[in-house]
N, C-alpha and C positions, 0 to 999 in steps of 0.2 A: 805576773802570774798569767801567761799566756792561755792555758787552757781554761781557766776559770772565765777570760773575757772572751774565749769560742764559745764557750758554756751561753753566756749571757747574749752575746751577737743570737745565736742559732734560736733561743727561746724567743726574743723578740722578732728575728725574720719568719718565724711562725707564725707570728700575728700579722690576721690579713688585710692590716692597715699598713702594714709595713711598707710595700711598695709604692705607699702615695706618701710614706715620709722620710724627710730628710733628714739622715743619721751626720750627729757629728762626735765624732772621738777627740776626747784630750788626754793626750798621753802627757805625762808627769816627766820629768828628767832624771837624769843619774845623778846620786847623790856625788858629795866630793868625794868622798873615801870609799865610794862603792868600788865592791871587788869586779874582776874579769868575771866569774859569772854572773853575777847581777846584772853588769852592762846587757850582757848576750841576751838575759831575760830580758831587759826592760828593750831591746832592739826587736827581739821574736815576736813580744807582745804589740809592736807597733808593726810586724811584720802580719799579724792575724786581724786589727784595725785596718788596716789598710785593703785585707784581704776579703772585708763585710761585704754580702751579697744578699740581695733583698730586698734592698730599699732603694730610693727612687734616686738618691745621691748620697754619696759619703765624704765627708771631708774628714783628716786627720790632723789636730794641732797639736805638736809635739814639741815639747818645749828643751831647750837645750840643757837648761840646769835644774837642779831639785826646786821647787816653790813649795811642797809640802801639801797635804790635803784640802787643810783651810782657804789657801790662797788661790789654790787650782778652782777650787769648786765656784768660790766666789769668783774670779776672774771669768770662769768658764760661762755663767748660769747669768750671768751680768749681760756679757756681750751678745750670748744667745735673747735674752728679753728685749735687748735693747734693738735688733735686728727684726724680730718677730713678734713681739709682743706677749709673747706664752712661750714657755717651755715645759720641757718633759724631762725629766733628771733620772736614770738612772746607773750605780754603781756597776763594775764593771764584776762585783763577784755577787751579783744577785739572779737570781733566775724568775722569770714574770709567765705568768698565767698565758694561753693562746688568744685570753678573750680582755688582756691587761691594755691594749690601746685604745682598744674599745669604750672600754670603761674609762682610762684618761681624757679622749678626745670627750666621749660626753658629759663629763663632768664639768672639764673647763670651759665647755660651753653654756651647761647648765648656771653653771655660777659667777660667770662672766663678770656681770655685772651687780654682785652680790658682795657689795663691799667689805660686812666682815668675814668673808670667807677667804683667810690669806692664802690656802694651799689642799690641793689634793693627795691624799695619801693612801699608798697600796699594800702596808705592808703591816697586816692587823694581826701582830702571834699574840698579842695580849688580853682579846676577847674575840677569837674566834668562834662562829657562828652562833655567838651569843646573840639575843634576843631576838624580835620578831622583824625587826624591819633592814631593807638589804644595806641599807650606810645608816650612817651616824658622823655627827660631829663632835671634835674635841679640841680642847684649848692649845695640845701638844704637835704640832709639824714630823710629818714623817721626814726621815733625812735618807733612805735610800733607793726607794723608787718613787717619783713625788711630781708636781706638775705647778708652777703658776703662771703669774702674769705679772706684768712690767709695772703697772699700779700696785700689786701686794711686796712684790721684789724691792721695788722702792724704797718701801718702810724698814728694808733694813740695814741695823745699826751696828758697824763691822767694832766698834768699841767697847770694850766687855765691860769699863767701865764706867762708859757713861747707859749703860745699858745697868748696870749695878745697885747704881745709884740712883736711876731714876723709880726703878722697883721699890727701892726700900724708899723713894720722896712721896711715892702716889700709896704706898700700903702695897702694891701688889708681890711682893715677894712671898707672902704667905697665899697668893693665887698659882703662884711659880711651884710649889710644893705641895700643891694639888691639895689644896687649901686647909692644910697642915698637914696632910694625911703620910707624907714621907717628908725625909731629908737627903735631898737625891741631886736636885738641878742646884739650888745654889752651889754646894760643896765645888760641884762639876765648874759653874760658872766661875769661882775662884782659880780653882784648877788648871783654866783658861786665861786669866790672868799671871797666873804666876807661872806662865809658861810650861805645867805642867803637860798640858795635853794640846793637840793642835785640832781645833774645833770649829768647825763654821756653825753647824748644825746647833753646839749650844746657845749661839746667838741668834741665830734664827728665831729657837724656841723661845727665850727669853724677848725678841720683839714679838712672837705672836700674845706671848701672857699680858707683855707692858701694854699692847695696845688693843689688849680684850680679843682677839681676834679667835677662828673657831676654824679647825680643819678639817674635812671632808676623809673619812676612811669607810673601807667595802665590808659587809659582814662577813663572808668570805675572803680572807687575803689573796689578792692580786699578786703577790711579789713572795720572794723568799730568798734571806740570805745566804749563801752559800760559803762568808769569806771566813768561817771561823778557822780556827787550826796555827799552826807551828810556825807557817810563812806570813802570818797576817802582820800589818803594821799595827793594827789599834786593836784588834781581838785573839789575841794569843792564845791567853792564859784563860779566854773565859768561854765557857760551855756552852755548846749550840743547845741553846733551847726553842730551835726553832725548826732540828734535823726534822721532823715529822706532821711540821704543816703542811696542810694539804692545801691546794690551789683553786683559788673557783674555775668552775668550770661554761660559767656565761658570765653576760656585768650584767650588775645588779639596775634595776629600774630605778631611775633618781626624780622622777616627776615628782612627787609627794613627802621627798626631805623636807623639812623641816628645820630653815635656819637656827639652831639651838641647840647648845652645846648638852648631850646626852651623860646626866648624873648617873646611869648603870656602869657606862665605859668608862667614868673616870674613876669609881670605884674600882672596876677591874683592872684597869690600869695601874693605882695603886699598891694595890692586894698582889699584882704580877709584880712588880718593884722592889715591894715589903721582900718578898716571896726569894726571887733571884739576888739582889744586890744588895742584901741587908741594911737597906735602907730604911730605917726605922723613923718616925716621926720627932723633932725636936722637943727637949726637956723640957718642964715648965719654966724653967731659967731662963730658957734661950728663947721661948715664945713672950716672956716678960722684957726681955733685953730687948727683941726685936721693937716692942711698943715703944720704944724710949724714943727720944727727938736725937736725931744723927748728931748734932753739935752736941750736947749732952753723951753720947755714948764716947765721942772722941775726946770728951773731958775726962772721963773715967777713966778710957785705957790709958793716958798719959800719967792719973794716977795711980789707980793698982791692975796686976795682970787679970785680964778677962778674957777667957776661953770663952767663945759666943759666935 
């Protein structure tokens, strides 16, 4: 979707950080069965990457064959840590504030060395300019305009099921479900196993809950998605509820955050969850089943069928 990533080029060389940073594009490959047009798009769109102006240097890695979303992001965001130390992630159909670098670069410097703080996030439609202070933290990672560092990157665990499992060994699976309040991430993390969906981002989230961590979002959203609609790989069929956020318009003062994950936003986060994805909270069944000892629950489904 070539006009969508001029879209996203053009709002971040408007930020006046731009030119002292160095942009790197990763363009994805053609799939095997991709049609003659598709090629042409996914050629155009490395034709308009290549075409970025603004910044202080551009490189373009384009890969020759399909890797898929998961493996692009994580290969991409790996070697960027490992070269610099920090990075700044954003998708190619997203559109960021003029004052979005700003707020990234101060951030990850504010919390540098702020160990549980895995990740910076810009992209708040689920409690905008909700309550009094300009950020907050929460247990959830943003996955499409977002920023860490090479120590938070580290911790994570590209294995959905040993990320699974270790959830439900420490209790934290019902912290993963925003501590009963929906049934939204596990499903998804299954999901992700059974090859249903290609996901880096659910594991992501699922290392931020397993290892308690807390990430940084603006009360003002910085970022905003633009990739919904007909041509999308992962958002099709689902409703931009986020055509009419609005963008801040300075970054927010981070002197005076407060490492601690903020119980308003993760209410609202829920209640937006509940809200959009009929995510409803687990049975009393299923929150009794979960109690059970893993070896015990694998003793039952051998004996009778359990939906759980």
């Amino acid at each position: 979707r070539p006009a969508l990533l001029k879209q996203a080029l053009d709002a971040l060389a408007a930020n006046p950080e731009a030119p002292g940073s160095s942009l790197t594009v990763y363009c994805d490959g053609p799939k095997a069965d991709a049609s003659e047009s598709e090629r042409q798009a996914i050629e155009q769109t490395r034709i308009e990457a290549r075409s970025a102006r603004g910044f202080d240097d551009v490189q373009v890695v384009a890969a020759d064959r399909n890797k898929g979303l998961a493996a692009s992001v994580i290969e991409g965001v790996t070697a960027t840590v490992n070269r610099h130390g920090r990075v700044i992630v954003v998708e190619e159909d997203v559109v960021v504030a003029p004052c979005f670098l700003r707020y990234m670069n101060d951030a990850l410097e504010r919390f540098a060395d702020a160990d549980r703080v895995l990740s910076i996030g810009s992209w708040n439609y689920f409690a905008p300019g909700a309550g009094d202070a300009p950020a907050f933290l929460l247990r959830y990672p943003d996955s499409i305009a977002w920023g860490t560092w090479k120590r938070a990157w580290d911790l994570f665990e590209p294995d959905g099921k040993v990320l699974q499992q270790a959830l439900e060994r420490t209790g934290r699976m019902r912290a993963f479900e925003a501590d009963g309040q929906v049934r939204y991430f596990g499903p998804m993390l299954q999901a992700q196993l059974d090859g249903r969906v290609d996901s880096w981002a659910i594991r992501w989230t699922a290392t931020s809950v397993l290892h308690d961590k807390v990430n940084l979002y603006p009360r003002e959203s910085m970022a905003r998605h633009e990739g919904f609609g007909a041509e999308a790989t992962h958002e099709r069929d689902s409703d931009d509820y986020n055509a009419g956020l609005r963008l801040a318009s300075t970054a927010p003062d981070l002197s005076n955050v407060r490492i601690e994950e903020s119980e308003p936003a993760l209410s609202a986060w829920a209640l937006f969850v509940r809200s959009h994805f009929n995510a409803a909270p687990p049975s009393a069944f299923t929150r009794l089943w979960r109690l059970l000892p893993i070896g015990l629950r694998n003793r039952l489904r051998r004996a009778i069928p359990v939906a759980a």
